[in-house]
N, C-alpha and C positions, 0 to 999 in steps of 0.2 A: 254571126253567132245566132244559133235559134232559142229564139224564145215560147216557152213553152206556158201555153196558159193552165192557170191553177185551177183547179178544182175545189170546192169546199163545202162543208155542211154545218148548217146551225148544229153546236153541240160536242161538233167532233172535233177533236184537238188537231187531228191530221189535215195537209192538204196533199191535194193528189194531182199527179199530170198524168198523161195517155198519150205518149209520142206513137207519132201515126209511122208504118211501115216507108212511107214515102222522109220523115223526118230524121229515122234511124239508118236510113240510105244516105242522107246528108252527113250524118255524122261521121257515117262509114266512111265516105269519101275524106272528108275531112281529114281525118284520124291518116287514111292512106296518105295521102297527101304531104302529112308534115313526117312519116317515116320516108319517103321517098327526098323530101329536103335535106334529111339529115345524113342521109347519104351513108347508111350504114348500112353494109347488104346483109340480111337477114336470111340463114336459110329454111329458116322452118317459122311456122306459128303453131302455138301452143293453146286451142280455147280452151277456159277451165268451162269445164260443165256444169250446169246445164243453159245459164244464160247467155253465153258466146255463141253457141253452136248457132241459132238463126241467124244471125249477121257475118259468122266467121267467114263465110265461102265467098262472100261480096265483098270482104274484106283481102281474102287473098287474089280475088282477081284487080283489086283495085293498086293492090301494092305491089304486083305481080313477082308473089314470093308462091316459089311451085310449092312446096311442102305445107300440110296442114295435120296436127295430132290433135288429141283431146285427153285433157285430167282433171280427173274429179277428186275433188279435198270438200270433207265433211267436217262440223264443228261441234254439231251439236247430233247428239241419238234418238232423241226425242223432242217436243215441246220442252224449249228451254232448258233441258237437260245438257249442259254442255260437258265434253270430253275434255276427261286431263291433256289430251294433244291433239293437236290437228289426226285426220285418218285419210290414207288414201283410199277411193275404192275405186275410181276407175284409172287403171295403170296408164301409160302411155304403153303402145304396143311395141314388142319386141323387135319390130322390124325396122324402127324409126331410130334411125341412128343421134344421139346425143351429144356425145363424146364431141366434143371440139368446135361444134354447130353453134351459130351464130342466132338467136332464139327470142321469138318475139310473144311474152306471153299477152294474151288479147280475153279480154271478161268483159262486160256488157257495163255493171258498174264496181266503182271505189266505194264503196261502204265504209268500213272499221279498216277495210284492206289489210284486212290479213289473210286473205285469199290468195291475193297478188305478195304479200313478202312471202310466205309459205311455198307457193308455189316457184319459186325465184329459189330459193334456199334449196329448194328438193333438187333443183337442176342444176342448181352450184355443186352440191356433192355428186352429180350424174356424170360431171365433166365438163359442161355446156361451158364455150366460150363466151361471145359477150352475152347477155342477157338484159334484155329492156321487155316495159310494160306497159301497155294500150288499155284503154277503155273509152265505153262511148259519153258514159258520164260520171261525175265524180262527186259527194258529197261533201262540203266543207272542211266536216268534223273528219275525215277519212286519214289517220293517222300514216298513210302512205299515199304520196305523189307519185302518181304515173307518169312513165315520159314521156306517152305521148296519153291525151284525153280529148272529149269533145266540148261539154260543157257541163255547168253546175249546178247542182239545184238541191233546195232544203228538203222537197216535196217525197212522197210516195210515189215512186214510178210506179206505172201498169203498164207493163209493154204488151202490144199486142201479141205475143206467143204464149203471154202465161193468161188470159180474160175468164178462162174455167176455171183456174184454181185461183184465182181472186174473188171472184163470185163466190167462192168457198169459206175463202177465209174472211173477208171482208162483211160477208152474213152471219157468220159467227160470230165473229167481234160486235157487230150490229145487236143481233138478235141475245146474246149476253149480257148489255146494255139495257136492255128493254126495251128498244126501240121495235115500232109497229112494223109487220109488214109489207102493208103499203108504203110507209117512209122507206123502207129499204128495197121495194121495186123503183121508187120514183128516183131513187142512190143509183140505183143501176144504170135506168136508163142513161141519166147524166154522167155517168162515167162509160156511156157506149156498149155494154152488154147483153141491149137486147136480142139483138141478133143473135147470138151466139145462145141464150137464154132459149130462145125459140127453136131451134135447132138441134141444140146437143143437150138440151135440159140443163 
């Protein structure tokens, strides 16, 4: 199991990890691995969007299930604004047959997990035969178990696909705070965002 070192700052109530692209390839594998134990042949994967999509394609080749779709379930419309229901907005496509398909849906993490019951629910009423659920990690409190996961953690993931838009929100919350701006470049750097700071601004 990997273990992932924490991050932390005088002050901040949060701690943070930064699984490296090489650590979420481990998971990946992993993750394949124990659906190929169970011996349940899956004909399709389902990543919900938008945190699946980097690892899903290393996932299908690990698990060597040909088919790969993508669906987006939204909860909230705004900051904190949450919807009386879940929303689709990005459909699975019409071309990708459902009805009867043996269906693996696959997300990055277990949060609140109701990403993953929602998404399970939608494709129970589509038709879909068996239906099980993957991710690469899972939160404690995460009021749905996945069956297949990698590993757990209390922490703030940053995965390397989203380091812009944490730099984003992460300065905000920072700089909301009061906190100086040098305290919040020397945050950066220790959470690995210089690079990408220097680059894409």
């Amino acid at each position: 199991m990997i273990a992932f070192q924490e991050i932390s700052f005088q002050g901040d109530k949060a701690k943070y990890i930064t699984p490296s692209w090489d650590q979420l390839d481990s998971l990946t594998l992993d993750i394949a691995r124990q659906v190929k134990t169970s011996e349940i042949h899956f004909d399709l994967v389902v990543a919900l969007a938008k945190g699946a999509w980097p690892m899903s394609r290393s996932f299908v080749d690990y698990s060597s299930i040909k088919e790969l779709a993508s669906l987006g379930v939204k909860f909230y419309k705004g900051i904190n604004k949450r919807l009386e229901k879940p929303e689709i907005y990005q459909e699975i496509p019409n071309s990708v047959e459902i009805k009867g398909k043996n269906i693996l849906i696959f997300d990055d993490v277990a949060d609140s997990g109701e990403s993953l019951r929602f998404a399970q629910s939608y494709l129970q009423q589509q038709g879909a035969g068996i239906i099980k659920t993957a991710t690469l990690l899972i939160k404690p409190w995460s009021t749905f178990m996945p069956d297949f996961h990698g590993t757990s953690t209390e922490a703030w993931i940053i995965f390397p696909f989203e380091k812009r838009e944490m730099i984003d929100l992460l300065g905000k919350n920072w700089r909301e705070q009061g906190i100086e701006e040098k305290t919040i470049l020397n945050r950066y750097k220790k959470l690995g965002f210089m690079e990408v700071l220097k680059n894409v601004g």
